[in-house]
BALUMGU-146590 format. One record per atom (N, C-alpha, C): residue number from 1; residue in one letter; atom name; x, y, z. Coordinates in nm, 2 decimals. Atoms other than C-alpha are relative to their C-alpha. Layout:
<ketis>
KETI  resi  resn  name       X       Y       Z
KETI   NUM     a    CA       X       Y       Z
...
</ketis>
This chain:
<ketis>
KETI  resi  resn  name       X       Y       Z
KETI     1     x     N   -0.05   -0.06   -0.12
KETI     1     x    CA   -4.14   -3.74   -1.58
KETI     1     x     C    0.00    0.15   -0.01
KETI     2     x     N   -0.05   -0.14   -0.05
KETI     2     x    CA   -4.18   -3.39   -1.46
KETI     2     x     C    0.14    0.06    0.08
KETI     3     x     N   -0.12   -0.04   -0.09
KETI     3     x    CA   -3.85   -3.20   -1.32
KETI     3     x     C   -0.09    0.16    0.01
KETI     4     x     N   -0.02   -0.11   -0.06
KETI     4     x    CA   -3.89   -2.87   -1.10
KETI     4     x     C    0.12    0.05    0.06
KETI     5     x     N   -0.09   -0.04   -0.07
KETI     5     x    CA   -3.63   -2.63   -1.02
KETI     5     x     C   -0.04    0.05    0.10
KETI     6     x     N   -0.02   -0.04   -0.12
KETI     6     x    CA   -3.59   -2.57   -0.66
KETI     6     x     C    0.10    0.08    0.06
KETI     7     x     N   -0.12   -0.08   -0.02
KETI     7     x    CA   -3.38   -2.29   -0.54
KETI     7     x     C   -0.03   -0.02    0.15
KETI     8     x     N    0.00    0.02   -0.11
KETI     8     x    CA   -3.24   -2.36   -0.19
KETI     8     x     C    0.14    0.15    0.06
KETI     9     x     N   -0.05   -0.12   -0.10
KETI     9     x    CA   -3.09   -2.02    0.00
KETI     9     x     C    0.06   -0.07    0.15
KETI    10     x     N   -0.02    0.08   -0.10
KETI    10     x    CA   -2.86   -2.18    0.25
KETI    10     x     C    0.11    0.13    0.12
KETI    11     x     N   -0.06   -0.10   -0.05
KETI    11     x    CA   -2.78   -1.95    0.54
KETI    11     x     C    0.06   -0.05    0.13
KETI    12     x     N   -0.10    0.01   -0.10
KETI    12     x    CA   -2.52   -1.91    0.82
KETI    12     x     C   -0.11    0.04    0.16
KETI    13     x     N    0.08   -0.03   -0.15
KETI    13     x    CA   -2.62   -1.91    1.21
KETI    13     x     C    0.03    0.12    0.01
KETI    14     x     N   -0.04   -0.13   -0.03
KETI    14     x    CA   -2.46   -1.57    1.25
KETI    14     x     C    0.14    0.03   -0.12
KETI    15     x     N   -0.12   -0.08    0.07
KETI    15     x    CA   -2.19   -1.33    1.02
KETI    15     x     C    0.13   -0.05    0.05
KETI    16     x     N   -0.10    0.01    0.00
KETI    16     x    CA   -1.89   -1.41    1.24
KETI    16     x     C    0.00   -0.17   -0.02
KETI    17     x     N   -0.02    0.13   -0.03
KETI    17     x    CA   -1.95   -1.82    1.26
KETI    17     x     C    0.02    0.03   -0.22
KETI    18     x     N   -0.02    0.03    0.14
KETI    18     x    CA   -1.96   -1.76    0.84
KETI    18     x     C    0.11    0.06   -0.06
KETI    19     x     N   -0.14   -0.03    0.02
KETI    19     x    CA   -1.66   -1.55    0.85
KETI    19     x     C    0.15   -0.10    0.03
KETI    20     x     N   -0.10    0.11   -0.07
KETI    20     x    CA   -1.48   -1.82    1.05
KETI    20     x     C    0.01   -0.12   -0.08
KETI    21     x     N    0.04    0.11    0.12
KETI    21     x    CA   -1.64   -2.10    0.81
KETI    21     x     C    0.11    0.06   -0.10
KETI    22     x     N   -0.04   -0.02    0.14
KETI    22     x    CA   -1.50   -1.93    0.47
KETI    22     x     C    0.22    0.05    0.08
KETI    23     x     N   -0.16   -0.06   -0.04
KETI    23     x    CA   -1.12   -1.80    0.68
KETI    23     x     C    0.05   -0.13    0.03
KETI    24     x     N   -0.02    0.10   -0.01
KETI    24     x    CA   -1.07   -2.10    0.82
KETI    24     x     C    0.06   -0.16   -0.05
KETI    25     x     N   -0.01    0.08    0.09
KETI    25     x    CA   -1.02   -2.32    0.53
KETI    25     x     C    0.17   -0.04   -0.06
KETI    26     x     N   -0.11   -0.02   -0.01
KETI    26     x    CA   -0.67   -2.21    0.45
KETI    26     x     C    0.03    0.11   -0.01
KETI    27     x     N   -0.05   -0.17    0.03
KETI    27     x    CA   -0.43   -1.91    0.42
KETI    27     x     C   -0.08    0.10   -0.08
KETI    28     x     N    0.06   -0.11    0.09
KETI    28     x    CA   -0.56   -1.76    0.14
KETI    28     x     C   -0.15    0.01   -0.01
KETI    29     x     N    0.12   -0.08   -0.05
KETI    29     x    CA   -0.90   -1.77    0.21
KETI    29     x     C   -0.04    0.04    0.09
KETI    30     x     N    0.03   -0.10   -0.09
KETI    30     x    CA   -0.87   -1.53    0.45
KETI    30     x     C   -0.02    0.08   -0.08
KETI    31     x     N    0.00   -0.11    0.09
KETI    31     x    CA   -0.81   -1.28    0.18
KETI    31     x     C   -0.14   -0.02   -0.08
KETI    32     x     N    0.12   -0.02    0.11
KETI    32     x    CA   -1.16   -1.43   -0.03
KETI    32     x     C   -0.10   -0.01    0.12
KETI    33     x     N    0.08   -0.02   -0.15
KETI    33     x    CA   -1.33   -1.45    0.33
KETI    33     x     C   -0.01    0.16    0.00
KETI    34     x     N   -0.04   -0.15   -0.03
KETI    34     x    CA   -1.24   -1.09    0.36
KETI    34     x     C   -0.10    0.06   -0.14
KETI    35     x     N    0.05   -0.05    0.10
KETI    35     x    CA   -1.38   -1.01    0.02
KETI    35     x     C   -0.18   -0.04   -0.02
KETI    36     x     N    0.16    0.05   -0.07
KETI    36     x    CA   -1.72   -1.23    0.07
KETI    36     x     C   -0.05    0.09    0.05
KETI    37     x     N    0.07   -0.09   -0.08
KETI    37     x    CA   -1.78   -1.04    0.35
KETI    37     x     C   -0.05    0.17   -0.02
KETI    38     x     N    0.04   -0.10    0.02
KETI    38     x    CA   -1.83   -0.74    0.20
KETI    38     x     C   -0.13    0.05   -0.06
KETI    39     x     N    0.12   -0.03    0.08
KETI    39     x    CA   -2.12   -0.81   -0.01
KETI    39     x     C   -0.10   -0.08    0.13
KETI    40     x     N    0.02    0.06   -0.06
KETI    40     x    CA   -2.24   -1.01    0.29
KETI    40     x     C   -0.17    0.07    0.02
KETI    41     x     N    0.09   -0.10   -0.03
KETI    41     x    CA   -2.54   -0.76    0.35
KETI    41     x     C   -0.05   -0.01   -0.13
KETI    42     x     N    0.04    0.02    0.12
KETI    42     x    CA   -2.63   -0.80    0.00
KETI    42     x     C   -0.05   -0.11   -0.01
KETI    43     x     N    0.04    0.14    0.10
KETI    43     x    CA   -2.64   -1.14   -0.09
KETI    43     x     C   -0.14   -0.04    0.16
KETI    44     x     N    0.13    0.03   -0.09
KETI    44     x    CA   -2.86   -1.19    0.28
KETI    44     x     C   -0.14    0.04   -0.10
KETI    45     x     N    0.11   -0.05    0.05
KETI    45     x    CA   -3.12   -1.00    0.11
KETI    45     x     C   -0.11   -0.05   -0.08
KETI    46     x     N    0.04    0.11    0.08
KETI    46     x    CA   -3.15   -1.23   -0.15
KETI    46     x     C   -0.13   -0.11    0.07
KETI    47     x     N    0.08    0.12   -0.02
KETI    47     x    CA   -3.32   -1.47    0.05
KETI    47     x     C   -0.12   -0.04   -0.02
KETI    48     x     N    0.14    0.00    0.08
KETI    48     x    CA   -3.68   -1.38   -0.08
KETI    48     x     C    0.00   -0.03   -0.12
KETI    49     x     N    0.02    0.07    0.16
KETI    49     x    CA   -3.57   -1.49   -0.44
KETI    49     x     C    0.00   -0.11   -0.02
KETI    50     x     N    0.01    0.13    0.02
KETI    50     x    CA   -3.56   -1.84   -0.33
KETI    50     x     C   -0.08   -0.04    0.03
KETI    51     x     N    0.10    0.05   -0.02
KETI    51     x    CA   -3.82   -2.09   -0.31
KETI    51     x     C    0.03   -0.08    0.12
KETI    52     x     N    0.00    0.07   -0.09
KETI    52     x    CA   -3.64   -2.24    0.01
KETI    52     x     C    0.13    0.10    0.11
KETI    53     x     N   -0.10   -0.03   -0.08
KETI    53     x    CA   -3.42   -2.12    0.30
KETI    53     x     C    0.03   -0.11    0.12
KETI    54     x     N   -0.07    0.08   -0.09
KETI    54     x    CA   -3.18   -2.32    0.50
KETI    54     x     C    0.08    0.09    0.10
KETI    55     x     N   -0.14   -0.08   -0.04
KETI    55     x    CA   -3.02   -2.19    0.80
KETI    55     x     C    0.11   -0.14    0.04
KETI    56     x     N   -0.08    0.10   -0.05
KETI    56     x    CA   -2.70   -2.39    0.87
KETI    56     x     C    0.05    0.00    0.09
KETI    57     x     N   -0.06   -0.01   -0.14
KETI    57     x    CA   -2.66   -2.42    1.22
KETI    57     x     C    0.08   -0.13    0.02
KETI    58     x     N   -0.07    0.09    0.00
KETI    58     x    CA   -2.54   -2.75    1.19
KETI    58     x     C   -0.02   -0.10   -0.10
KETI    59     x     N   -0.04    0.08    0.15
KETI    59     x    CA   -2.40   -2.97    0.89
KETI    59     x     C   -0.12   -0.10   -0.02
KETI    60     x     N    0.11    0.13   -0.02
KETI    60     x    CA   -2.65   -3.27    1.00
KETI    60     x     C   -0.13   -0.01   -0.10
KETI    61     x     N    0.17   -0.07    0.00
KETI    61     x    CA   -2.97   -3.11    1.05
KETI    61     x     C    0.04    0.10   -0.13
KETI    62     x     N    0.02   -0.07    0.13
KETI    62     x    CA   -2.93   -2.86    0.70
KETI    62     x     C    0.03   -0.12   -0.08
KETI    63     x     N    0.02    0.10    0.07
KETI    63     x    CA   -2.81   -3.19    0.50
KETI    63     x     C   -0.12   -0.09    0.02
KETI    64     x     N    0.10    0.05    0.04
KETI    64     x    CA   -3.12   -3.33    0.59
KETI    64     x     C   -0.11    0.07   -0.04
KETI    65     x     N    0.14   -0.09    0.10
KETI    65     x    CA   -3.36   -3.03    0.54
KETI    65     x     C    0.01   -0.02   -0.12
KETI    66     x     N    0.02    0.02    0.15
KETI    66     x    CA   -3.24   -3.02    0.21
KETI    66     x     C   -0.06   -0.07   -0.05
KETI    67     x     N    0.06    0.09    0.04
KETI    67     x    CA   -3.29   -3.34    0.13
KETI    67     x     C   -0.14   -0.03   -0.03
KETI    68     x     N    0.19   -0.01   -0.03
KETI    68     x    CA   -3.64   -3.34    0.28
KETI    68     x     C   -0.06    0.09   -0.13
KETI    69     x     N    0.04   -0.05    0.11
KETI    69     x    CA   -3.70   -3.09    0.04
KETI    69     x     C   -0.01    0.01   -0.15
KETI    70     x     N    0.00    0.07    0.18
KETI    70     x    CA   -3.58   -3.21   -0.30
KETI    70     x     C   -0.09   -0.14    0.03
KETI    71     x     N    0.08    0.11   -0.02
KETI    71     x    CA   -3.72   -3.54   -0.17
KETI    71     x     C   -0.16   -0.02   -0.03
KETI    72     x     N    0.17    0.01   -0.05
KETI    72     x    CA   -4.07   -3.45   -0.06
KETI    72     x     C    0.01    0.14   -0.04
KETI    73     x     N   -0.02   -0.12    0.07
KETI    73     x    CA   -4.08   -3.10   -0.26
KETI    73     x     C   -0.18    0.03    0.05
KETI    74     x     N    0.14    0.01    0.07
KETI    74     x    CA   -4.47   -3.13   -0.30
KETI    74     x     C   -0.03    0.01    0.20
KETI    75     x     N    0.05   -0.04   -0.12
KETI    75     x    CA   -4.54   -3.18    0.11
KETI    75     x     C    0.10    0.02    0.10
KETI    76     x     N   -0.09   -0.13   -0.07
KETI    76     x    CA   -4.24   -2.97    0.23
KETI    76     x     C   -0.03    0.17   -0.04
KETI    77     x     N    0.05   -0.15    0.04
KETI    77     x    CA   -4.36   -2.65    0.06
KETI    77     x     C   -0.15    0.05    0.08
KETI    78     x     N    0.14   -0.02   -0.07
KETI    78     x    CA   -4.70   -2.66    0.26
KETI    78     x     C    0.04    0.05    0.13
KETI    79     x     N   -0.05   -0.02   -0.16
KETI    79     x    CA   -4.49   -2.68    0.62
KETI    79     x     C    0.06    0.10   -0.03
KETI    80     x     N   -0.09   -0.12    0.05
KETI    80     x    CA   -4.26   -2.43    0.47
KETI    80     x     C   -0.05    0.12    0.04
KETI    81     x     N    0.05   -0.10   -0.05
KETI    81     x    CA   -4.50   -2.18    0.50
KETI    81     x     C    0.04    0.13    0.15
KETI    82     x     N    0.01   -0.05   -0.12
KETI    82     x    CA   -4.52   -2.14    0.86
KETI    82     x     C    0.16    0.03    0.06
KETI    83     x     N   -0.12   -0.03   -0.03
KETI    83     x    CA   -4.14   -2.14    0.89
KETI    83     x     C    0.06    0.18   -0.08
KETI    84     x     N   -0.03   -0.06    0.03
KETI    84     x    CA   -4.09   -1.84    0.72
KETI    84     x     C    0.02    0.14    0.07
KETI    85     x     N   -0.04   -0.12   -0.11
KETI    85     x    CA   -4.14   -1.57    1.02
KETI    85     x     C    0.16   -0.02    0.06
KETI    86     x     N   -0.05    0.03   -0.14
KETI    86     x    CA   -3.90   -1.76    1.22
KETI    86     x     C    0.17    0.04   -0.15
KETI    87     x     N   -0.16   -0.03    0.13
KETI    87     x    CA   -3.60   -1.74    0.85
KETI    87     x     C   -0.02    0.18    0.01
KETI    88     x     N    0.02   -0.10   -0.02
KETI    88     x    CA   -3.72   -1.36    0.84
KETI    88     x     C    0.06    0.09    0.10
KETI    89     x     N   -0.04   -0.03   -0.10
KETI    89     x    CA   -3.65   -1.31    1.18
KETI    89     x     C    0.16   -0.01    0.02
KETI    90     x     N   -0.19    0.05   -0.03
KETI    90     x    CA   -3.28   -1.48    1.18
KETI    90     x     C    0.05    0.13   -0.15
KETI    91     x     N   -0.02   -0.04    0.08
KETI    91     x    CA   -3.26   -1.27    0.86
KETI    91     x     C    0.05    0.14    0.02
KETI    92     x     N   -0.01   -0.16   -0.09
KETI    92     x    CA   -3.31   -0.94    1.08
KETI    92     x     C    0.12   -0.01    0.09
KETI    93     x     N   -0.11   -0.02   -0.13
KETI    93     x    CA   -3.05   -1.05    1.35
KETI    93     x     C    0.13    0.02   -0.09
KETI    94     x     N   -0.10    0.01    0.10
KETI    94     x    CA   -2.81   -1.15    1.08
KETI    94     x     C    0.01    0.16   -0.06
KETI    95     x     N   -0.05   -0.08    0.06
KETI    95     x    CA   -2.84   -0.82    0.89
KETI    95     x     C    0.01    0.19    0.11
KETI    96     x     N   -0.01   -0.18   -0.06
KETI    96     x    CA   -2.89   -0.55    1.21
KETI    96     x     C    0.18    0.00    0.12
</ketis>
């Protein structure tokens, strides 16, 4: 058996829906929401060190890309390709 690691970069629709995601939760993570958000602009950046990006617009549809992708690793990385303007692009909205 061969094993590959697969790094999956899993990102938010927009900054305030992931500020609301991480505050949301209870009291006091508002105060580690608050603190997140500061490197927020950082860690986006990252998303070129992974071999996959998810955006999570909805719980569903990103629990199943994943999947698809540990699943079918070998002919999800071919389609992957062509998706990568369109992560780029959400990449730019998210960080301007």
């Amino acid at each position: 058996i061969k094993f590959k690691i697969i790094s999956i970069f899993v990102l938010p629709p927009s900054k305030q829906v992931l500020y609301n995601r991480l505050s949301n939760r209870d009291m006091k993570d508002k105060l580690i929401a608050s603190e997140r958000m500061k490197d927020f602009y950082k860690d986006v950046k990252h998303w070129v060190d992974y071999d996959f990006v998810v955006i999570n617009d909805n719980l569903e549809k990103c629990y199943q890309e994943v999947s698809e992708i540990i699943n079918n690793f070998e002919k999800f990385k071919h389609s992957y390709l062509t998706k990568k303007n369109k992560i780029e692009y959400h990449v730019n909205k998210l960080l301007s």
